[in-house]
Backbone as CSV, one residue per row, in Angstrom:
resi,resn,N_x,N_y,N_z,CA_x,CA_y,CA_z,C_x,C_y,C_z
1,UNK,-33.564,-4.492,-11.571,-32.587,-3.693,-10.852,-31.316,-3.572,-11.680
2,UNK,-30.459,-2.814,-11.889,-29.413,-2.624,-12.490,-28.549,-1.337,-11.468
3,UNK,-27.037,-1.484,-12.179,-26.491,-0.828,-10.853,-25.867,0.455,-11.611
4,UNK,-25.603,1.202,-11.264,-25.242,2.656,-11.340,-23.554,2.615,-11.296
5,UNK,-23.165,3.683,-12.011,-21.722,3.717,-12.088,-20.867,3.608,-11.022
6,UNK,-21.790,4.071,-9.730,-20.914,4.525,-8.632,-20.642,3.338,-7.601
7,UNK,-22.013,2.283,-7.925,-22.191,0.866,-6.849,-20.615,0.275,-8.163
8,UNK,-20.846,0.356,-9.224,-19.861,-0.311,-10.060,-18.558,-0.408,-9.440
9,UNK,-18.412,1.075,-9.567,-16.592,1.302,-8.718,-16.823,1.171,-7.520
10,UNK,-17.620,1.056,-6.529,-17.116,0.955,-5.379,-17.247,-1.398,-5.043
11,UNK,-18.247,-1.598,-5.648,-17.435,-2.912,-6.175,-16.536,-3.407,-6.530
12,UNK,-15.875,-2.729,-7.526,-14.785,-2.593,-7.866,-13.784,-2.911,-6.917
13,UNK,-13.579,-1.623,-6.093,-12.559,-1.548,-5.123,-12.679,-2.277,-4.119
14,UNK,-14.274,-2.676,-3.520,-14.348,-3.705,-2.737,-13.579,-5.039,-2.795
15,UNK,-13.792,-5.702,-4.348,-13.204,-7.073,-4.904,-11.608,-7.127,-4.677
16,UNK,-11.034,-5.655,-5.219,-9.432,-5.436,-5.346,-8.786,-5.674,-3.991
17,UNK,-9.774,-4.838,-2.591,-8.919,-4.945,-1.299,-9.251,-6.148,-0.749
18,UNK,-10.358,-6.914,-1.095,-11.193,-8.481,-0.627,-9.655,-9.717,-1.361
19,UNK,-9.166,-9.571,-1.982,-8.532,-9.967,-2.515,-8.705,-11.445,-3.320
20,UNK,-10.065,-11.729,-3.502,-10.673,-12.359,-4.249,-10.016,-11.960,-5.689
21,UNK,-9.890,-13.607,-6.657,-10.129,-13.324,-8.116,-11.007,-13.111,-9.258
22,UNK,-12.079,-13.053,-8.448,-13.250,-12.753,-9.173,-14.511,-13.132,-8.700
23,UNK,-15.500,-11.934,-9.261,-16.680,-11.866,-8.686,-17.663,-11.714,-9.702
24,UNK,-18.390,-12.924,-10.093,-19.786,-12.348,-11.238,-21.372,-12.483,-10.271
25,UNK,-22.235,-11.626,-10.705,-23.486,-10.770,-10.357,-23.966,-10.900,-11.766
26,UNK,-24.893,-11.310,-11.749,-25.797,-12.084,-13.240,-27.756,-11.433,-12.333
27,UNK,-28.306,-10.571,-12.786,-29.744,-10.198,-12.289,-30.292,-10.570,-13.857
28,UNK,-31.402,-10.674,-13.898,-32.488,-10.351,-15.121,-32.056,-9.493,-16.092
29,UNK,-31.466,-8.479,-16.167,-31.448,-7.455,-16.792,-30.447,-7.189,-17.111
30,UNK,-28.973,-7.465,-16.269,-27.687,-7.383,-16.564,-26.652,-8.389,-15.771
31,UNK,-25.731,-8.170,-16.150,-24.400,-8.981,-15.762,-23.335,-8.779,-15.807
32,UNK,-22.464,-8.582,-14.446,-21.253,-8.033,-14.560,-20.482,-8.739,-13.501
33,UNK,-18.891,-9.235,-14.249,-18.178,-9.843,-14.176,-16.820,-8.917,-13.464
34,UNK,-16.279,-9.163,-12.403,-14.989,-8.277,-12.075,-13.311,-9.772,-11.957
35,UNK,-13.121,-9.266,-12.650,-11.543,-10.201,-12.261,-10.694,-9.016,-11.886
36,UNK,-9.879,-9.347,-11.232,-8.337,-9.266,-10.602,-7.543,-10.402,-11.008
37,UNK,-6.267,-9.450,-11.009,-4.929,-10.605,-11.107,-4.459,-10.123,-9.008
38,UNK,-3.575,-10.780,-8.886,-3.505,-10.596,-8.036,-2.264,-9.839,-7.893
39,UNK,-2.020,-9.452,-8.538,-0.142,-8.128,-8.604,-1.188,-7.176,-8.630
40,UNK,-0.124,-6.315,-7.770,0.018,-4.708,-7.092,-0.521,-4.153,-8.659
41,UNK,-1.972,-3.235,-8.527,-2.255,-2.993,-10.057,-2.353,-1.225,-9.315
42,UNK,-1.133,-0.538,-9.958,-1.099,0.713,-9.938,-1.219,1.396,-11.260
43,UNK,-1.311,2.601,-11.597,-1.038,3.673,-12.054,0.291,3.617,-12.911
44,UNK,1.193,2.941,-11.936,2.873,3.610,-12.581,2.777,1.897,-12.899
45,UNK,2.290,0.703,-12.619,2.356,-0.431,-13.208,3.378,-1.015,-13.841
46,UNK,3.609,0.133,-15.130,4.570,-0.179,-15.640,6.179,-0.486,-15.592
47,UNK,6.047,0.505,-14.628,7.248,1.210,-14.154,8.560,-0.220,-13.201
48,UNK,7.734,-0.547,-13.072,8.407,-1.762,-12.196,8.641,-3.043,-12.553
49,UNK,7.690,-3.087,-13.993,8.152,-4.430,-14.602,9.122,-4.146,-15.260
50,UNK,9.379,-3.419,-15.558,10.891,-2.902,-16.450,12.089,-2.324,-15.568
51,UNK,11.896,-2.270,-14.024,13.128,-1.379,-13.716,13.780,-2.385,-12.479
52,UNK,14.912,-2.094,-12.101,15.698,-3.025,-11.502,14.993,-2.548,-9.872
53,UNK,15.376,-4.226,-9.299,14.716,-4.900,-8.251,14.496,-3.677,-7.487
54,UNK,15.337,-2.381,-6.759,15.170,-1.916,-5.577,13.829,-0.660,-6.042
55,UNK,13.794,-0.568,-7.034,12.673,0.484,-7.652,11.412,0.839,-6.971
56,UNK,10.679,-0.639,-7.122,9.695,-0.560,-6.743,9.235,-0.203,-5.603
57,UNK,10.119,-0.362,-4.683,9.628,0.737,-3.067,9.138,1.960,-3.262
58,UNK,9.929,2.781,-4.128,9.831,4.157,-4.478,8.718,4.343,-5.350
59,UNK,8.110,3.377,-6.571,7.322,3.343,-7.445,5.799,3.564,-6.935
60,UNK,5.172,3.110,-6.280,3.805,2.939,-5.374,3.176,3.807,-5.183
61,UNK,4.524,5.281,-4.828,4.156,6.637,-3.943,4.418,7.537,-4.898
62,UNK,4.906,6.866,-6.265,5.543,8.415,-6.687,4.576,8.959,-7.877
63,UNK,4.072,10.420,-7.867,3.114,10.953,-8.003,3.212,10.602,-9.977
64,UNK,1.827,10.160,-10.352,1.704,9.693,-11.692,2.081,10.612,-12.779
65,UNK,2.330,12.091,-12.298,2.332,13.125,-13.578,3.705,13.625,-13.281
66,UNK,4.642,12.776,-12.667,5.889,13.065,-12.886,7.129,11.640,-13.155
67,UNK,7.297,11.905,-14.569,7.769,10.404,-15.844,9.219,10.360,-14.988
68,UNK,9.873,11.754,-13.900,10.998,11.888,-14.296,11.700,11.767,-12.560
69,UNK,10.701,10.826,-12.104,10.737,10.633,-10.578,11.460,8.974,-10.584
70,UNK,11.209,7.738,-11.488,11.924,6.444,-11.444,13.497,7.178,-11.980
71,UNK,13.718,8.363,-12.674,15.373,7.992,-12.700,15.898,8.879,-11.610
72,UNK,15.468,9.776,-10.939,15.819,10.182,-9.862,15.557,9.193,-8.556
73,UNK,14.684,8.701,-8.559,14.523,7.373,-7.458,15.890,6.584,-7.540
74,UNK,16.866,5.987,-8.806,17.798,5.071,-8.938,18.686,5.342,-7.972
75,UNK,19.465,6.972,-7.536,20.429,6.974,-6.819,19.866,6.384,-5.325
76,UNK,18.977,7.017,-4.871,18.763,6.754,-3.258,18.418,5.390,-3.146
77,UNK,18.203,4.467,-4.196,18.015,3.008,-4.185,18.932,2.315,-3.484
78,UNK,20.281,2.986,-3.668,21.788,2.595,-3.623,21.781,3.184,-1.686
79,UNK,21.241,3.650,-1.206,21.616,4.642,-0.328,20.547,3.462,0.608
80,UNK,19.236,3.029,0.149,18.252,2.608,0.811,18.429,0.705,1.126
81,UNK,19.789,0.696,0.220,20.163,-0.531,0.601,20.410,-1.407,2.005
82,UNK,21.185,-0.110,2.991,21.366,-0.264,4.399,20.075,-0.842,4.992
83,UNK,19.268,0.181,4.481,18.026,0.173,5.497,17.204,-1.169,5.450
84,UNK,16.148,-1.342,6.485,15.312,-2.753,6.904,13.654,-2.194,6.483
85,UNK,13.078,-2.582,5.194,12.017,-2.636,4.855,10.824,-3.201,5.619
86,UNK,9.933,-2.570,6.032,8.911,-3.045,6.961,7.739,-3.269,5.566
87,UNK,7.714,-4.118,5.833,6.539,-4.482,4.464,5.001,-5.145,5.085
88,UNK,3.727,-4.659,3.974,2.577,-4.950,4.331,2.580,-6.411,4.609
89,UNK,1.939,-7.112,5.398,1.431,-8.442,6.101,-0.011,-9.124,5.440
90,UNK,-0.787,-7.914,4.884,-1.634,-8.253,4.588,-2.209,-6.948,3.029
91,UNK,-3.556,-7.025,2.480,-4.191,-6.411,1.677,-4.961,-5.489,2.249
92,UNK,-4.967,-4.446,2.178,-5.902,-3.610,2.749,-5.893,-2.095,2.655
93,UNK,-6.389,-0.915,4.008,-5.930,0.348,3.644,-4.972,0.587,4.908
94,UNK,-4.598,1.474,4.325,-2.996,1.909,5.533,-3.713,3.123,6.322
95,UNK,-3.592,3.298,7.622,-3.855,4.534,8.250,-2.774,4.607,9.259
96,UNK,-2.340,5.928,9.279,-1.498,6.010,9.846,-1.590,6.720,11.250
97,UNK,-2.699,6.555,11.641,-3.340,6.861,12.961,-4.270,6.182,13.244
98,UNK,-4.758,5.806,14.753,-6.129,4.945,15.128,-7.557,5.488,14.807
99,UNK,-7.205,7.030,14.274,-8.216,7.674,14.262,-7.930,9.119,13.072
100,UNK,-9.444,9.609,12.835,-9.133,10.542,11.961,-8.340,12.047,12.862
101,UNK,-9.046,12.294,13.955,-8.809,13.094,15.168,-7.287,12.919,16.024
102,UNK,-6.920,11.575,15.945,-5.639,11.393,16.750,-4.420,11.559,16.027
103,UNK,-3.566,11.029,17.061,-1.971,11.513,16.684,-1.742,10.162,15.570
104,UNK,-1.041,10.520,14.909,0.190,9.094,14.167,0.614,8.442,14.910
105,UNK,0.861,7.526,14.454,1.682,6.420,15.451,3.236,6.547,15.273
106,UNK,3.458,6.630,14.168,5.163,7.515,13.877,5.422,7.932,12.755
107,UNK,6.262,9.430,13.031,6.571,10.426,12.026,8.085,9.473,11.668
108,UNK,8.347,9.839,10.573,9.658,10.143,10.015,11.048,10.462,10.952
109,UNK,11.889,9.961,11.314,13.198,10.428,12.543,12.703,9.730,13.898
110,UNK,11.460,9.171,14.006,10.809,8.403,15.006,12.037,7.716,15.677
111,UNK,12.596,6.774,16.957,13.131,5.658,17.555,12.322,4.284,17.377
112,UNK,12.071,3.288,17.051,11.123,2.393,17.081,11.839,0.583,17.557
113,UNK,11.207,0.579,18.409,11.268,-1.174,18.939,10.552,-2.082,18.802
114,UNK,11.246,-3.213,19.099,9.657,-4.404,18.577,8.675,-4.387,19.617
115,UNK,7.778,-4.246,19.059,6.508,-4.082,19.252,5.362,-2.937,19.376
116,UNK,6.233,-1.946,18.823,5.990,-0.660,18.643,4.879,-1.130,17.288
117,UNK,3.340,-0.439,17.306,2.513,-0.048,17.290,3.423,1.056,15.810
118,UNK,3.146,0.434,14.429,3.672,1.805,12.766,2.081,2.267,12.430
119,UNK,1.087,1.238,12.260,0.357,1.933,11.808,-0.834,0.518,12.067
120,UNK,-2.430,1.103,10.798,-3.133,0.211,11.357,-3.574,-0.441,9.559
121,UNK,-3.306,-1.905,9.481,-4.292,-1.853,8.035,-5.225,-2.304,8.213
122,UNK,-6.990,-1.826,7.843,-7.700,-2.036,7.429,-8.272,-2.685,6.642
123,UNK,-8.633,-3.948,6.702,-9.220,-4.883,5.813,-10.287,-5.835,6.192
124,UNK,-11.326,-5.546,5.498,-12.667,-6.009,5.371,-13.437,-5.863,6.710
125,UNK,-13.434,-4.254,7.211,-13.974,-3.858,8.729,-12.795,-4.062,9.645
126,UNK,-12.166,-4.766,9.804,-11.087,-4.991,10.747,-9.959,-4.510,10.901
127,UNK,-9.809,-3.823,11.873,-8.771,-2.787,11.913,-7.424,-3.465,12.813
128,UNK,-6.422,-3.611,11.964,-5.246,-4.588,12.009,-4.128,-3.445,12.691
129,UNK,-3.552,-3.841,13.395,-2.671,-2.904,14.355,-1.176,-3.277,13.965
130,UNK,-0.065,-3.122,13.302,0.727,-3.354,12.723,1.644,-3.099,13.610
131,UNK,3.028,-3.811,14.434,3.690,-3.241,14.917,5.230,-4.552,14.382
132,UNK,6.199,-3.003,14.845,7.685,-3.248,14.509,8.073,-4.418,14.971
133,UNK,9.018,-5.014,14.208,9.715,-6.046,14.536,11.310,-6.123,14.704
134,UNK,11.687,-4.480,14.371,12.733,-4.409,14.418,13.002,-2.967,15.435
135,UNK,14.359,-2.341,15.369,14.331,-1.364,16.007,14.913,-0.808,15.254
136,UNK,15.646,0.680,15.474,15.911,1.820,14.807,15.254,3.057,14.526
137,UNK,15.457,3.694,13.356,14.542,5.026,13.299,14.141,4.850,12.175
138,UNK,12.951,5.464,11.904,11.849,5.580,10.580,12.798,6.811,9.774
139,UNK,13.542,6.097,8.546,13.681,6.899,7.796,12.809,7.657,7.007
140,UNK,11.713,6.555,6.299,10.741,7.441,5.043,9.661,6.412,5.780
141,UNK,8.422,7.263,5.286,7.165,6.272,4.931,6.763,6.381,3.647
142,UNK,6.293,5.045,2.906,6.111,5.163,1.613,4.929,5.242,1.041
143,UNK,3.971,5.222,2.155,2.795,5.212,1.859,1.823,6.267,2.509
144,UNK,0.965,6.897,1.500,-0.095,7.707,2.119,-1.162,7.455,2.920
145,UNK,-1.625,8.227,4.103,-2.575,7.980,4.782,-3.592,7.170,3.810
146,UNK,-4.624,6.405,4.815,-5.964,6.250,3.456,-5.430,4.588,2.756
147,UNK,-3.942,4.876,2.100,-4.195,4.437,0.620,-4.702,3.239,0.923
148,UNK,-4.627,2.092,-0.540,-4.982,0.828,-0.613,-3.494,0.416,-0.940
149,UNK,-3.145,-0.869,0.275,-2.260,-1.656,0.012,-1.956,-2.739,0.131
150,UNK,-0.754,-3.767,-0.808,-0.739,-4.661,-1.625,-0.076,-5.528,-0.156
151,UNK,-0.381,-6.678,-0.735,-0.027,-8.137,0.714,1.664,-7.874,-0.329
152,UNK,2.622,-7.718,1.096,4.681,-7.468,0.754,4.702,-6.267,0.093
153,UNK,3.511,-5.163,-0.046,4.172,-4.133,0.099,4.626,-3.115,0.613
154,UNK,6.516,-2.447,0.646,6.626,-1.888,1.066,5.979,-0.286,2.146
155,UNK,5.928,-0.269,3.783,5.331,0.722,3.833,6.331,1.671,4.664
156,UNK,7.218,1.086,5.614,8.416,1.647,6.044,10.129,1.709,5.816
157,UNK,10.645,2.450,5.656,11.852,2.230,5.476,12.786,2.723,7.095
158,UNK,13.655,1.742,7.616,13.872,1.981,8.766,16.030,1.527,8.379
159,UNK,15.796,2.773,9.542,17.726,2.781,9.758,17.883,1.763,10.875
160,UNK,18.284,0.337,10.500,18.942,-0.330,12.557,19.522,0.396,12.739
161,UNK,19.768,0.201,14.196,20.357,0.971,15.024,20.705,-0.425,15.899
């Protein structure tokens, strides 16, 4: 038996959101080894080991084929200082509805209290129901429906009130 490119990557991504450091699969015929580190392994990667502390909120979401989005990110860093970061609890995927068919749980300009119900993460079948701990309004969300996200990372940015 040997595995096909596609069981490969979706192994892959299995191991990354499992949050395991590694997984080896040894058959007769082949053998393949997956490590993880356990840091946020994006795309823009780079971008955050080199740039000052408030960056990386903005870094996660910001689209890979534009170099010229971390120095425009610097001013509103300054602006996003006020605000109360709602950060991931756990590893997993972010949905921002209970369902593909239903409403969001909250847009952007939202009111939100504790125990308000932001979104749901997904990890390993289990669908995790995320709710506020603070109150105020949802300034930004930083994260896309779907994505895969990191245990403390940023997914709301909220104004107290």
């Amino acid at each position: 038996m040997s595995m096909d490119i596609k069981q490969i990557q979706d192994l892959i991504k299995f191991v990354a959101k499992s949050g395991v450091n590694e997984v080896s699969i040894e058959e007769q015929d082949f053998k393949i080894t997956i490590k993880t580190n356990q840091e946020p392994t994006y795309v823009t990667a780079s971008i955050p080991t080199v740039a000052p502390a408030p960056l990386p909120t903005a870094a996660p979401v910001a689209p890979v084929a534009e170099p010229v989005v971390p120095a425009a990110a610097a001013p509103t860093a300054n602006e996003e200082a006020n605000f109360i970061t709602i950060k991931s609890p756990m590893i997993g995927t972010f949905y921002r509805s209970p369902g593909p068919d239903k409403p969001v749980f909250v847009n952007v300009g939202d009111e939100i209290t504790p125990g308000k119900v932001l979104c749901i993460i997904e990890a390993m079948k289990l669908f995790n129901e995320i709710e506020s701990e603070v109150s105020g309004k949802i300034v930004k969300i930083l994260v896309n429906d779907a994505q895969p996200v990191e245990y403390d990372q940023p997914l709301f940015l909220v104004d107290p009130r």
